[in-house]
C-alpha positions as CSV (number, residue, x, y, z in Angstrom):
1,X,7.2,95.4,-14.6
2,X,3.8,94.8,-16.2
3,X,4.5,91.7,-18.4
4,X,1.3,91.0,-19.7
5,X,1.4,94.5,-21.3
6,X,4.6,94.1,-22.9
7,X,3.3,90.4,-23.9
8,X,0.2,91.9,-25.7
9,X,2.4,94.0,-27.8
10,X,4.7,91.0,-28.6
11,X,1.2,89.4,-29.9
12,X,0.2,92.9,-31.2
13,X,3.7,92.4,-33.5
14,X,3.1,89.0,-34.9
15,X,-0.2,90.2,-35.6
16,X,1.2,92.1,-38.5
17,X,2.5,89.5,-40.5
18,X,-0.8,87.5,-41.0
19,X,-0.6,85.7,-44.2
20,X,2.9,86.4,-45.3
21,X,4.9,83.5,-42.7
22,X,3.5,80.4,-43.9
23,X,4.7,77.8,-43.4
24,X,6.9,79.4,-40.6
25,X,5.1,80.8,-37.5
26,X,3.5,84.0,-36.8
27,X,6.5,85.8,-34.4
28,X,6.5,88.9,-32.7
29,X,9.5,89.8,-29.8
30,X,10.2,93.2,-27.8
31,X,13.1,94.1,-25.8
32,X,12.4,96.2,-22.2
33,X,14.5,98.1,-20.7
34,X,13.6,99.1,-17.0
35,X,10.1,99.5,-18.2
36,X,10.3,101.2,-21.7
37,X,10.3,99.1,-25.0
38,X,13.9,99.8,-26.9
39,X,13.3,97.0,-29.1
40,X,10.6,95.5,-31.7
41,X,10.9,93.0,-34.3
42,X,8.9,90.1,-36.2
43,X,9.3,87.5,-38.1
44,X,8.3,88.7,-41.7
45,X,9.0,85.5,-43.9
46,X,10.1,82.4,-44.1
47,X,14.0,82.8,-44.7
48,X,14.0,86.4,-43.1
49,X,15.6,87.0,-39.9
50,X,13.4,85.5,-36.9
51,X,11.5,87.8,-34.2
52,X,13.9,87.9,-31.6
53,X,17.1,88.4,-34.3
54,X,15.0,91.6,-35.2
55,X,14.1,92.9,-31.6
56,X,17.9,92.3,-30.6
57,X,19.1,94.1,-33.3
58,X,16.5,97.0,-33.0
59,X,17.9,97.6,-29.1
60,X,21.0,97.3,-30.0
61,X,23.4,97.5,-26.8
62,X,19.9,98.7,-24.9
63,X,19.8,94.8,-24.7
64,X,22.3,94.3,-22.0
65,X,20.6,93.1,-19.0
66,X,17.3,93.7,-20.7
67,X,13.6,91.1,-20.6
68,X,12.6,90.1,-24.0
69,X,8.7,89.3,-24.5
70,X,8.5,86.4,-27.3
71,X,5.4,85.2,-28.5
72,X,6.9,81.7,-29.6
73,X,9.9,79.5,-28.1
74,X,13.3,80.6,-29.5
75,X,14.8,78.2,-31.8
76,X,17.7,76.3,-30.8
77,X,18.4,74.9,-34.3
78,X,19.7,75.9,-37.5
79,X,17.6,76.1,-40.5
80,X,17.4,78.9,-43.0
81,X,18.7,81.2,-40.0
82,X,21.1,80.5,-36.9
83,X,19.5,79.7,-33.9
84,X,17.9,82.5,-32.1
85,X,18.9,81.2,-28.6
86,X,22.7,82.4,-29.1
87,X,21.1,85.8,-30.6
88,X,20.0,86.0,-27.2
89,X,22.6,84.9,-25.4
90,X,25.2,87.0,-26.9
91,X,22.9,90.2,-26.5
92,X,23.1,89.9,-22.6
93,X,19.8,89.8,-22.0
94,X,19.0,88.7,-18.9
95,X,15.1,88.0,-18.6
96,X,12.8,85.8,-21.2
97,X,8.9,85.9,-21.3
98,X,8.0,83.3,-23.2
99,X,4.3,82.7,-24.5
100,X,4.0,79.5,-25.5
101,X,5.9,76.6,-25.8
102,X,7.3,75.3,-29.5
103,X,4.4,72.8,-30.6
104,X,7.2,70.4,-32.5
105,X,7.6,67.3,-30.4
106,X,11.2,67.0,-31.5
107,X,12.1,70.7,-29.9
108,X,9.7,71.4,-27.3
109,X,11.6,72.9,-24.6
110,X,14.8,72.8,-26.0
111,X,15.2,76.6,-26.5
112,X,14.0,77.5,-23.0
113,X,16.5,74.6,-21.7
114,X,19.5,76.3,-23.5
115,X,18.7,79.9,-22.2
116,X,18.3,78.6,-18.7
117,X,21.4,76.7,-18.6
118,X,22.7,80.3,-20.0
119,X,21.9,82.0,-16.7
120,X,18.8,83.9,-18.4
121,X,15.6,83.9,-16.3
122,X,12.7,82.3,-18.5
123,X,8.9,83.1,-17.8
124,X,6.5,81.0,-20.0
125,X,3.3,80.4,-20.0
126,X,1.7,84.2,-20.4
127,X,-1.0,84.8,-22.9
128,X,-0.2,81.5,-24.1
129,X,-4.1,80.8,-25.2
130,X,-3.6,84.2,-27.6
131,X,-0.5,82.7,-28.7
132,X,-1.9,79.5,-29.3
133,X,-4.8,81.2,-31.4
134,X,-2.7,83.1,-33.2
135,X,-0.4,80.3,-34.6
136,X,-3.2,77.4,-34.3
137,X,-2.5,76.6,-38.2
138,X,1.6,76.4,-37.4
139,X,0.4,74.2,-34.4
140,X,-1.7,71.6,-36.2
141,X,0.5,71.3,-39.2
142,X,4.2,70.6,-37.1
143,X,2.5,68.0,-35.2
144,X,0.7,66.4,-37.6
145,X,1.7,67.3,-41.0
146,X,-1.9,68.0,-42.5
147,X,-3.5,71.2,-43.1
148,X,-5.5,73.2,-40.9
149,X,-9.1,73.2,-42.4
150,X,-11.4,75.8,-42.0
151,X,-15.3,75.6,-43.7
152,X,-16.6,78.5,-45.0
153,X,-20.0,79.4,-46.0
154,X,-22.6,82.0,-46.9
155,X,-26.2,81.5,-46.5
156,X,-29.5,83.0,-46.0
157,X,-31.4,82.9,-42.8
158,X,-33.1,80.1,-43.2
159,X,-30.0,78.0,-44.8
160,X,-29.8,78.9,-48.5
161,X,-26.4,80.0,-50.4
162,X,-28.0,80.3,-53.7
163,X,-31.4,80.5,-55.2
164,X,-33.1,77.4,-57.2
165,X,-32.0,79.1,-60.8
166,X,-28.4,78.7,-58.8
167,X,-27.8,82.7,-57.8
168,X,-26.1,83.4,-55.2
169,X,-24.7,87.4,-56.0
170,X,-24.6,88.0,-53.5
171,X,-25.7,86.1,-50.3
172,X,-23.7,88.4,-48.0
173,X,-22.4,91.9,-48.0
174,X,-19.6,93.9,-49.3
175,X,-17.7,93.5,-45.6
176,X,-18.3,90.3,-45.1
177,X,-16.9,89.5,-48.6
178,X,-13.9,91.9,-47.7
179,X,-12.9,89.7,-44.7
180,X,-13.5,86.7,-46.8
181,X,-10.6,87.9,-49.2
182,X,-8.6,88.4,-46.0
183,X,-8.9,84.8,-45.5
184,X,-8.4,83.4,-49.0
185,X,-5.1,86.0,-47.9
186,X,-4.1,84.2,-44.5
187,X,-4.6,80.2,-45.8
188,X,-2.5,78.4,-48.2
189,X,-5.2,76.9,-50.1
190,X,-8.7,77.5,-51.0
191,X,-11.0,74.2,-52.5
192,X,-14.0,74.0,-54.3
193,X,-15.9,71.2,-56.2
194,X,-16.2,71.7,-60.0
195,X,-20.3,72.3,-59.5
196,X,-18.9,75.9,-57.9
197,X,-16.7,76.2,-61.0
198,X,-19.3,75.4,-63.6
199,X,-21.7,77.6,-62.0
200,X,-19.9,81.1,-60.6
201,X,-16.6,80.3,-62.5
202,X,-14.6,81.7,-59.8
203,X,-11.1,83.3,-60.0
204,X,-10.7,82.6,-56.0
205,X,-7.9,85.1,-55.6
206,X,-7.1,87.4,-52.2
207,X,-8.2,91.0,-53.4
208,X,-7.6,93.4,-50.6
209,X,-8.5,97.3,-50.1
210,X,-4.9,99.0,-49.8
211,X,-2.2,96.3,-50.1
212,X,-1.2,93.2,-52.4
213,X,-2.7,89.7,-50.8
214,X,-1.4,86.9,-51.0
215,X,-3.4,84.8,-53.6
216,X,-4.3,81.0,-52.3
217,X,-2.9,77.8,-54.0
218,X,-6.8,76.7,-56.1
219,X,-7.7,73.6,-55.3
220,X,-10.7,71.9,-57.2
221,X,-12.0,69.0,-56.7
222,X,-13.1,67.2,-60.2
223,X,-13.6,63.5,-60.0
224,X,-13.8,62.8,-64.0
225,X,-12.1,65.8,-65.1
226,X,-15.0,67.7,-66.3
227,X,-13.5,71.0,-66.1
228,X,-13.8,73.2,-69.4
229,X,-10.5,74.1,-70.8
230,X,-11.7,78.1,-71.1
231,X,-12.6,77.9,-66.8
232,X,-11.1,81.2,-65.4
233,X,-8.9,79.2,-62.7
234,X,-7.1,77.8,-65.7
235,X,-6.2,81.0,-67.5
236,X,-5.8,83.2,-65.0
237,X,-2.7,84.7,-64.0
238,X,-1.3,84.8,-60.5
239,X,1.1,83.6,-58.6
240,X,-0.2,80.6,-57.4
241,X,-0.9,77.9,-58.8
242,X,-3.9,75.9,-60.0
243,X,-4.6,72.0,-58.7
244,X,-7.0,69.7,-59.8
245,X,-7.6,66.8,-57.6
246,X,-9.2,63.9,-59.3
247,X,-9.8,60.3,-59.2
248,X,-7.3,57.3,-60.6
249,X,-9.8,56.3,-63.8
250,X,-10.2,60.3,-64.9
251,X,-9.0,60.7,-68.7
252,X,-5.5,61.0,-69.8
253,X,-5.8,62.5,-72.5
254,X,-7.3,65.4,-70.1
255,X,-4.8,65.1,-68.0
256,X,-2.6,66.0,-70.6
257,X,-4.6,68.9,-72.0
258,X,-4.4,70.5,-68.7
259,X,-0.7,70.1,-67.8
260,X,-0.1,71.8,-70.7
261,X,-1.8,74.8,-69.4
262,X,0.7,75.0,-66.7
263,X,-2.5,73.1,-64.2
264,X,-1.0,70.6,-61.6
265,X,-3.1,67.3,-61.5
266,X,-2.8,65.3,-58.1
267,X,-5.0,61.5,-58.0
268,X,-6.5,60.7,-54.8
269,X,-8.8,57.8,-53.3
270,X,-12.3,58.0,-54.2
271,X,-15.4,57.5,-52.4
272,X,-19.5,57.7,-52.1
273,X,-18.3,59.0,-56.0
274,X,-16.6,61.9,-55.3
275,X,-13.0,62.6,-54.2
276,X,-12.2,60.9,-50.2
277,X,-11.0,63.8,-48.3
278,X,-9.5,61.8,-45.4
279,X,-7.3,60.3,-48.2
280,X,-6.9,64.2,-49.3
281,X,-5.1,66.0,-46.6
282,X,-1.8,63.8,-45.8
283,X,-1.3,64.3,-49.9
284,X,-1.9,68.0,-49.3
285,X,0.1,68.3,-46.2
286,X,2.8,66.3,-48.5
287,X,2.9,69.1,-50.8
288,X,3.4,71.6,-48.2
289,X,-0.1,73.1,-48.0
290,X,-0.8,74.2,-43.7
291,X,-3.7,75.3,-44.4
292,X,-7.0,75.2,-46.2
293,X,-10.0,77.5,-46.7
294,X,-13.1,75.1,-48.3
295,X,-15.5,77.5,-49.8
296,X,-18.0,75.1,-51.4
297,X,-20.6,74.1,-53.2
298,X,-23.1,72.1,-50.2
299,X,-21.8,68.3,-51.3
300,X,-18.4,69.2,-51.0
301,X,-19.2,70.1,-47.5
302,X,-21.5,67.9,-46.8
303,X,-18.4,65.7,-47.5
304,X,-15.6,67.6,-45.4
305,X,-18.1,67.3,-42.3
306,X,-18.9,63.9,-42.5
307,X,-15.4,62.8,-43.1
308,X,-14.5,65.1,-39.8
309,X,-11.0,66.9,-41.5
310,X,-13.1,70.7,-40.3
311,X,-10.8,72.2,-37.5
312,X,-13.0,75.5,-37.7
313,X,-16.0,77.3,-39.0
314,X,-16.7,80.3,-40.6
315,X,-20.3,80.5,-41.1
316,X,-22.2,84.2,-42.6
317,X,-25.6,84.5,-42.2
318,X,-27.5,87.4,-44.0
319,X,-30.9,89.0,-43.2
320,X,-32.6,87.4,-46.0
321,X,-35.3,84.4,-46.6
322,X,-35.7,82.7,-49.5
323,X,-39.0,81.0,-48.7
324,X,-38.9,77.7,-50.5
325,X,-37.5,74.4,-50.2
326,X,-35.9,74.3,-53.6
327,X,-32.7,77.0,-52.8
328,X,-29.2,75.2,-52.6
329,X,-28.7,74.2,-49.3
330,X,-25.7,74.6,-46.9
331,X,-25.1,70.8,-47.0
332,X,-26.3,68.3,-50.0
333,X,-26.6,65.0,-49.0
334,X,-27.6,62.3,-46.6
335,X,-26.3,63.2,-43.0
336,X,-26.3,61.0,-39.4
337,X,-29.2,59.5,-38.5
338,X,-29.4,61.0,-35.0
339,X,-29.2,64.4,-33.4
340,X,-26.0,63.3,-31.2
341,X,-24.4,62.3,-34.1
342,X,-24.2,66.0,-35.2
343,X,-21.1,67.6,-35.7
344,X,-20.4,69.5,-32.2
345,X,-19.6,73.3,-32.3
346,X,-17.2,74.4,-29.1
347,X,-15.3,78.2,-28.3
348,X,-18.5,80.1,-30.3
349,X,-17.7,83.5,-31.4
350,X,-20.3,85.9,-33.1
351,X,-19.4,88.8,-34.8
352,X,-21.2,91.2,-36.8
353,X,-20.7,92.8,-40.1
354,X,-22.8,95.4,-41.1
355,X,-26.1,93.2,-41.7
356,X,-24.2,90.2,-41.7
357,X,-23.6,87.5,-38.9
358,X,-20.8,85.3,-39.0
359,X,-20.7,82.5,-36.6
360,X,-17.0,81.3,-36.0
361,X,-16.3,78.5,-33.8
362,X,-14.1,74.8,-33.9
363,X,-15.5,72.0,-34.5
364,X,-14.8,69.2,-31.7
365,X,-12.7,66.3,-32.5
């Protein structure tokens, strides 16, 4: 039986459900019966039916003496849904393939564990870097109960995201912006700094070609509560919310104005004058945010780097110079003082959209 075939599908499954899981897993299971698939499922949402309830269900009594291909360790626990394990048992099936491992340190292994003291054969291990890619924002958040960053930017060729009158309409292309917004989709949150709000005033919502995204939780980050009361994050409608992160001394009285306009205010530790990020992301991963997507402006990622919370990169270049040395940089402010202090780069990707390079990579911890 060609496994890794039937494994890719499994992967293939929990593909689908990009952005729609969170903060559950991305899941995707497939029952074989002497070599033909009589089974699919996938875990849709959090609360719905997991992969391998949906696969079993799908074969039906095809699942006697069946292998299922699972992308993620079967639960052995009861949460929202009963365990999947006795799904499985009770099926008959008689073979697991198991692609990775469940990343919580309270229940690694215990699924497997149960099926093998069941009498089912368990395989793990295949395709498990895939499966690890696919659920690296499940995996960071379970074991350490912050967000899964990722740093986003646009610039020109030779480092620029906006022009010295502050333009930046547009630094990229219409596909690069489209898989932006598939992004903004995928992450829990998206943050700014107010500069980006008083200059573009964003709406930062997921708009996708052909189906409904999933807008992002708006996180700004706003020091003294300078925002204006008119911004568009503030009065538009969607159904996520707004945050405004700001520091312990910022106005009251502001605070005030923008509860009452239904805007969630969170006080965090300050520093170099601006909001500390490292003090940031436990409060975030508090309020059940797995995942961020930090669009900007250049100190507010000169900040994320420096305090080191970047897990991975997105970074578009487009075929265009500015020519001066008075554009708006990538990064504003003072960085290390030598080159092997630099941020390192590791698992480079480059990909090409239309004109546009994007450079994708992790950054190493």
């Amino acid at each position: 039986m060609n496994d890794r075939y039937f494994m890719k599908m499994a992967l293939a499954l929990a593909e689908k459900v990009r952005g729609f899981t969170s903060p559950n897993p991305k899941v995707g299971a497939g029952v074989v019966q002497e070599g033909r698939v009589v089974g699919k499922g996938w875990h849709q949402k959090a609360g719905k039916a997991h992969a391998e309830v949906n696969a079993v269900d799908d074969a039906g009594s095809l699942s006697k003496g069946a292998t299922i291909y699972v992308t993620l360790e079967p639960c052995n626990h009861t949460g929202r849904t009963p365990p999947c394990t006795k799904k499985i048992i009770d099926s008959g099936i008689k073979r697991i393939v198991v692609a990775m491992k469940d990343p919580n340190p309270d229940v690694t292994g215990g699924g497997i564990d149960v099926l093998k003291k069941a009498g089912i054969q368990v395989t793990q291990g295949l395709c498990e870097k895939q499966a690890e890619k696919l659920n690296e924002i499940f995996i960071k958040y379970i074991r350490t109960g912050q967000p899964f960053v990722i740093l986003k930017t646009a610039a020109t060729l030779d480092g620029r995201i906006a022009t010295h009158t502050g333009d930046s309409k547009w630094v990229t292309g219409e596909a690069a912006r489209r898989f932006v917004h598939k992004i903004r989709h995928e992450t829990d949150a998206i943050m700014v700094g107010i500069g980006t709000v008083k200059a573009d005033n964003p709406s930062l919502t997921a708009r996708l070609s052909g189906m409904k995204g999933r807008d992002p939780r708006r996180i700004i980050l706003d020091t003294r509560l300078s925002i204006p009361l008119d911004a568009r994050l503030i009065q538009i409608k969607s159904d996520s919310d707004t945050i405004i992160v700001c520091g312990k001394s910022a106005l009251k009285e502001k605070k005030e104005a923008l509860r009452k306009k239904e805007v969630k205010i969170v006080e965090a530790g300050e520093k170099d004058g601006g909001i500390d990020l490292l003090n940031l992301m436990p409060i975030l991963g508090d309020m059940g945010i797995t995942s961020l997507l930090i669009e900007g402006g250049s100190r507010v990622v000169q900040s994320a780097l420096n305090s080191r919370i970047i897990d991975k990169v997105l970074f578009f270049y487009a075929p265009k110079i500015l020519g001066g040395d008075d554009g708006v940089p990538i990064c504003r402010g003072s960085g290390p003082d030598k080159m092997n202090q630099a941020c390192q780069v590791r698992d480079m990707v480059v990909k090409r959209f239309e004109n546009d390079i994007l450079i994708e990579g992790y950054l190493v911890k």
